[in-house]
Legacy VTK file of the C-alpha trace (Angstrom):
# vtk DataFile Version 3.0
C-alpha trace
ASCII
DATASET POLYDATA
POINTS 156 float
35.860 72.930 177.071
35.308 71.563 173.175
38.461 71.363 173.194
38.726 68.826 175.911
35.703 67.384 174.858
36.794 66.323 171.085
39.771 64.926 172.425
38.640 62.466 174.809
36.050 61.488 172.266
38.490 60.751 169.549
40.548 59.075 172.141
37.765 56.675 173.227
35.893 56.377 169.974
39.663 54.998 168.711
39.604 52.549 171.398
35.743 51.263 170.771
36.615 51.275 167.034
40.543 49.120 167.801
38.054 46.147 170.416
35.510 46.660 167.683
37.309 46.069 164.509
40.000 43.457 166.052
36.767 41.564 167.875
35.432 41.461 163.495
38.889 40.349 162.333
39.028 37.455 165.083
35.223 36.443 164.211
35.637 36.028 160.182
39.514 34.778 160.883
38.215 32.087 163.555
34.600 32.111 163.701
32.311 31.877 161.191
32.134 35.025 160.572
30.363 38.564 161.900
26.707 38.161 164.127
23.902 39.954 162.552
23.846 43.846 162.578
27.234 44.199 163.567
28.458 46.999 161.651
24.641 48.731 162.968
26.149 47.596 166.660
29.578 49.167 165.790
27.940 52.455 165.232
25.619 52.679 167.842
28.235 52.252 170.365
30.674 54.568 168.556
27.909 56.949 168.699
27.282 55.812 172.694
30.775 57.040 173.621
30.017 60.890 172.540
26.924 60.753 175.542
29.521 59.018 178.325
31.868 61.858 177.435
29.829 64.538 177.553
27.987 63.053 180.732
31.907 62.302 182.464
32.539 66.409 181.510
29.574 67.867 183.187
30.705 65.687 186.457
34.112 66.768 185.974
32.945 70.544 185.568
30.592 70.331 188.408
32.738 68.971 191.056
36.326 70.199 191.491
38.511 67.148 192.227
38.522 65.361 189.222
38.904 61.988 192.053
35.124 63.332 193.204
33.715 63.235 189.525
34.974 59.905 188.176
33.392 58.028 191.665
30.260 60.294 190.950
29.920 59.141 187.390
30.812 55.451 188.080
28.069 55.832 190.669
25.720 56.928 188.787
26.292 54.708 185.447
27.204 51.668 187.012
25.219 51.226 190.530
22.761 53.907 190.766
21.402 53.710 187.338
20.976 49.915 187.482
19.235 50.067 191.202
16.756 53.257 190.149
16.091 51.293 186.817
15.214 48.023 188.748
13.075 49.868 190.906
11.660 51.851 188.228
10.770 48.381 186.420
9.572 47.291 189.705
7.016 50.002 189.748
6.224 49.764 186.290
7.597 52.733 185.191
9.786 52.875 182.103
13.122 54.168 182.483
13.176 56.153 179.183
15.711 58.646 180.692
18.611 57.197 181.728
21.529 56.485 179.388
21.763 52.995 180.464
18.385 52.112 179.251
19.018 53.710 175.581
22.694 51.848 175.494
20.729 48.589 175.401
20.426 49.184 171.653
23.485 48.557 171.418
23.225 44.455 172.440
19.144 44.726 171.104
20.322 45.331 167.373
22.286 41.788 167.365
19.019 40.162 168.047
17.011 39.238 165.031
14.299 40.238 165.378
14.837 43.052 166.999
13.132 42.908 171.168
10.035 44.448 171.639
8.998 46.260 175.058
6.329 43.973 176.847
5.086 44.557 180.759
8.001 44.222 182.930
11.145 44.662 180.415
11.106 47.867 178.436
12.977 48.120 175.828
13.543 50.979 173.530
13.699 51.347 169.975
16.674 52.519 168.092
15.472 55.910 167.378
14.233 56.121 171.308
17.658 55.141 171.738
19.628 57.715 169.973
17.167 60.468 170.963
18.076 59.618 174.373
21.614 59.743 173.802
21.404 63.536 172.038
19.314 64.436 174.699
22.112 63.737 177.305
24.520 65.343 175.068
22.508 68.602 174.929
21.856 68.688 178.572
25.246 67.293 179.953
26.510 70.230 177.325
24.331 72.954 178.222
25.343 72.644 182.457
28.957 71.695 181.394
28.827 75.485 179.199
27.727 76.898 182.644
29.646 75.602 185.326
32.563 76.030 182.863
31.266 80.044 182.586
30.939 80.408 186.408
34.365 78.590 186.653
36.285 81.239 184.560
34.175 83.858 185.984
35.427 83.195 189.472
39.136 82.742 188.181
38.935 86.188 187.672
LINES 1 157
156 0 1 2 3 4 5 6 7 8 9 10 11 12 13 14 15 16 17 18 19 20 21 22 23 24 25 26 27 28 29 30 31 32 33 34 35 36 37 38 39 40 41 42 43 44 45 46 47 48 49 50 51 52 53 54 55 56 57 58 59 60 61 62 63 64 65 66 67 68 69 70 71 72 73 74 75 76 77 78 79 80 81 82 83 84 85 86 87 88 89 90 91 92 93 94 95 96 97 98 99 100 101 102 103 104 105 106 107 108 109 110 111 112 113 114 115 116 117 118 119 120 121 122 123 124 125 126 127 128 129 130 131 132 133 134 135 136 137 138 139 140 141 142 143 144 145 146 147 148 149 150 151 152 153 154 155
């Protein structure tokens, strides 16, 4: 499992960090030159991918045809989490535990100065933001670890 694990990460963290680093040499070669925070932005979102992985494992332990977990996870990232946010926002509720809400550090840090939360768009802080993110890797971890055990249990 950590096996798998480190290995898509350094496969996607290279790809962020290849977008990432070509996207800087293309803004100070034909631009004028790198938005503010960048190199903040570049980390947060290298940081961002270790989260997504760990999130995309526990689907992919969980559910036994790998087709079943990468629907699930699209889902969930991409059109349940933006619906349950919206109605979250709707209610007046902040949605301080979903991934999606702490990746928008990740566009927040290249405003100066940096968005504040006000009544009807919350918006978390960078260290809300990255405590989010560990908290998803612990958990996604922790019922990855089990479903894994259970897994190899039944195998034998």
């Amino acid at each position: 499992m950590t096996s798998r694990y480190l290995a898509a990460l350094v496969v996607n963290v290279g790809l962020i960090l290849f977008f990432l680093l070509a996207s800087a040499a293309f803004s100070e070669a034909f631009g004028d030159g790198l938005i503010a925070n960048y190199w903040e932005m570049v980390a947060f979102s290298v940081f961002y991918i270790a989260p997504v992985v760990a999130f995309v494992m526990m689907f992919s332990a969980l559910f036994r045809n790998p087709a079943i977990a990468i629907v699930a996870v699209a889902f969930f990232l991409f059109i349940g989490a933006t619906i349950f946010t919206a109605l979250l926002e709707v209610a007046g509720v902040e949605p301080w535990f979903l991934l999606t809400y702490a990746s928008q550090i990740i566009t927040n840090i290249v405003t100066v100065p940096y968005p504040t939360s006000a009544p009807g768009n919350p918006t978390p802080t960078p260290i809300e933001g990255m405590g989010i993110m560990v908290g998803y890797i612990i958990v996604s971890w922790a019922i990855c670890f089990i479903a894994y055990s259970r897994k190899e249990l039944k195998e034998i």
